[in-house]
N, C-alpha and C positions, 0 to 999 in steps of 0.2 A: 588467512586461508579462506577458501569461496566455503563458506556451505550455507546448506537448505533442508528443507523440513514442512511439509505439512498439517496444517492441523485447522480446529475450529471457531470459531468464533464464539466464545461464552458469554463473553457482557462486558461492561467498562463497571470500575471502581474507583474506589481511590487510596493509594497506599501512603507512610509518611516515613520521609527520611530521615536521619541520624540527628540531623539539624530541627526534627519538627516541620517540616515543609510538609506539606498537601503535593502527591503528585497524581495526577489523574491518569489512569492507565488502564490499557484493554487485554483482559485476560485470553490467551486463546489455547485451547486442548492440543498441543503440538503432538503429532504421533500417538504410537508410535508408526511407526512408515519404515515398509518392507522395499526390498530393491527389488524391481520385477523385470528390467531389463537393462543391458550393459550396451555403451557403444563404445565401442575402439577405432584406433586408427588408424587399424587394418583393412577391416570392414564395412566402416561408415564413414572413413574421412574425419572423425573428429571423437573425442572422449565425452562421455554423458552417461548419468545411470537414471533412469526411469524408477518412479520410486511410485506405488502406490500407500492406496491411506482408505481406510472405514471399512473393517471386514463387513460383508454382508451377506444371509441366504444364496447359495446360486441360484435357486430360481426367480430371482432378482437381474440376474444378468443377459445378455445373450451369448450365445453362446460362442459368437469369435473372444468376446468380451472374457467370458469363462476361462477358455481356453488359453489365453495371453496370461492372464494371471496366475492360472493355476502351475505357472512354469516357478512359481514362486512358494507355490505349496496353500494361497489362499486365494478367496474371491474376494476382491480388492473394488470397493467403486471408482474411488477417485486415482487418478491417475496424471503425473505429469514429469516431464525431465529437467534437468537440472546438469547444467557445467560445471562439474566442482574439480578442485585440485587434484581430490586424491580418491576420483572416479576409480582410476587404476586399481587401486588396494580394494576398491568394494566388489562383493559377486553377487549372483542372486540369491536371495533370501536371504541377504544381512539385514537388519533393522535399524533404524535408528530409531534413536528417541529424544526429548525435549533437552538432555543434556550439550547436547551436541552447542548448542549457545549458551554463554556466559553473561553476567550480568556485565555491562558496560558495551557490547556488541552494538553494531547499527544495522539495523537489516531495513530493507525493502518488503513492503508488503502488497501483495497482490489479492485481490477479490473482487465480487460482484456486488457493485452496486446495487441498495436499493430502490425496487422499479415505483417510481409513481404514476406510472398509466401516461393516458393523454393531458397535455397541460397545456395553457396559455402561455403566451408568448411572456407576459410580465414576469410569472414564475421561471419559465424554461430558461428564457434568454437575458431577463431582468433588464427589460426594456422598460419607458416610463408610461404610463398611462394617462389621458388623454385629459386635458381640462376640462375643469369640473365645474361649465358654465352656464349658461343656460344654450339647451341645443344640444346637449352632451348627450340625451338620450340613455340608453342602458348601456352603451356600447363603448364606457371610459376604459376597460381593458382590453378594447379589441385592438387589432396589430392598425386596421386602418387599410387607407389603398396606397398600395409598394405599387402597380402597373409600371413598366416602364415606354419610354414615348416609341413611337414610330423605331428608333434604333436603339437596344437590339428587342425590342418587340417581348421581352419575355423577363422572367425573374431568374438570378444567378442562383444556380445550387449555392446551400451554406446560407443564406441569408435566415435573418431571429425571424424565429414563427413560432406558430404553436405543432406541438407532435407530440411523440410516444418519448419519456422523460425517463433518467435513469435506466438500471437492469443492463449496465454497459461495464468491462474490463475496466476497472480501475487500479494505479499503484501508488501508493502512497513511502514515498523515499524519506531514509534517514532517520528512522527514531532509532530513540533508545532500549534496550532491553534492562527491565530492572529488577526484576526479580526473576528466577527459575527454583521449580518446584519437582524436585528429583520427583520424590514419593508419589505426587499428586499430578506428572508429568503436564503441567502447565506453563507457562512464559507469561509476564507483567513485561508490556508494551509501552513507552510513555506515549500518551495523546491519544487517536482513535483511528481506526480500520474500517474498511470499507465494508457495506455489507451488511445485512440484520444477526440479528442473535443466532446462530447455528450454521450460519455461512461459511462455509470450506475456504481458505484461505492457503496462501501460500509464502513462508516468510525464505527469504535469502539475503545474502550480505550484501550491503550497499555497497553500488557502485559509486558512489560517491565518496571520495575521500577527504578527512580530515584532519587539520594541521593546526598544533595550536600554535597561538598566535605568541609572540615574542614581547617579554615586556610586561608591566603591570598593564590590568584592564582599563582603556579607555586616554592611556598616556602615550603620546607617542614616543618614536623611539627615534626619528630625525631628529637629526643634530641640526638641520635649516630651520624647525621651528620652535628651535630650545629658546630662542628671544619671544615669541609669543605666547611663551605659558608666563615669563616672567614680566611680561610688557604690563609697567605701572598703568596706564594707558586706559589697559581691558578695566572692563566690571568687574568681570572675575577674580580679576587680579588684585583689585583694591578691597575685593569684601571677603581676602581672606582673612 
């Protein structure tokens, strides 16, 4: 079943599992998150509910801003929609909260990158820097002369240069969910999120689907290459 849920970015930790393992995981504040608008597919052509998230002061907002939310009963800052299944069953002013995801889930996470300003091209685009000979001058990280000849007279958009680096929509697909914290409405993410410490994020079910794989780990399961696990032959095969 689709679902989704906003929330924030608290910090990375690291929690350990049943076995003793180290897993290194990003906590994030999910919700909770009010419905603040419905679409159907009467009206809009399509199902969706608009979920806001972070009450805040209204004199914080403007006032179309105010006014959209408050159809929800709060002043709501963040604000975004969401395809889910059972849009249908939801109205406005239902809530969710961090329950809504189980440990084992895989969600998609959505956030804004950390901006670092203006950057050279070695960092932005991890081109190589210039040898380091004599003649090299100051200028071993500069990008150098890209001009192109007579035809076509000019540089193609999209080539590595240097520019304004990060502070861009990024989604980061597939992890795991490994812990959820009814009381303390938090989610344990495995790996890391986009984003600095307090960044709004946005989690939903991956689009990605998973299938495990048939068979013990790492054995195949053709029957054409049942003679070369056993082929005296191999190295493998002789230092068992």
């Amino acid at each position: 079943m689709e679902k989704a849920i906003i929330g924030k970015k608290v910090g990375m930790t690291q929690i350990f599992d049943d076995a003793g393992k180290v897993i290194p995981v990003t906590v994030i504040q999910a919700g909770p998150c009010t419905v603040v608008q419905k679409k159907t597919e009467e009206k809009d052509g399509y199902s969706a509910v608009q979920l806001g998230f972070e009450e805040v002061p209204e004199r914080k907002l403007t006032k179309p801003e105010l006014g959209h939310s408050k159809k929800a009963g709060k002043a709501l800052r963040v604000l975004k929609e969401f395809k889910l299944d059972n849009a249908d069953s939801l109205n406005v002013g239902d809530e969710i909260d961090a329950t809504v995801f189980v440990p084992g889930d895989r969600v998609d996470i959505t956030g804004i990158s950390k901006g670092k300003g203006f950057q050279g091209s070695v960092k932005r685009c991890n081109t190589h820097i210039q040898k380091m000979t004599h003649g090299g001058g100051p200028v071993h990280r500069h990008s150098g002369s890209m001009g192109s000849s007579t035809d076509p007279s000019r540089i193609f958009k999209g080539k590595n240069g240097a520019g304004q680096m990060g502070n861009e929509q990024v989604t980061v697909m597939n992890l795991d969910v490994v812990q959820v914290d009814e009381e303390l409405g938090v989610i344990a993410v495995r790996g890391a999120v986009p984003g600095p410490k307090g960044g709004v994020v946005a989690l939903h079910s991956s689009v990605k689907k998973v299938f495990e794989k048939k068979g013990a780990a790492g054995i195949s399961v053709n029957p054409q290459k049942a003679s070369a696990r056993v082929n005296p032959q191999k190295a493998s095969a002789r230092n068992r």
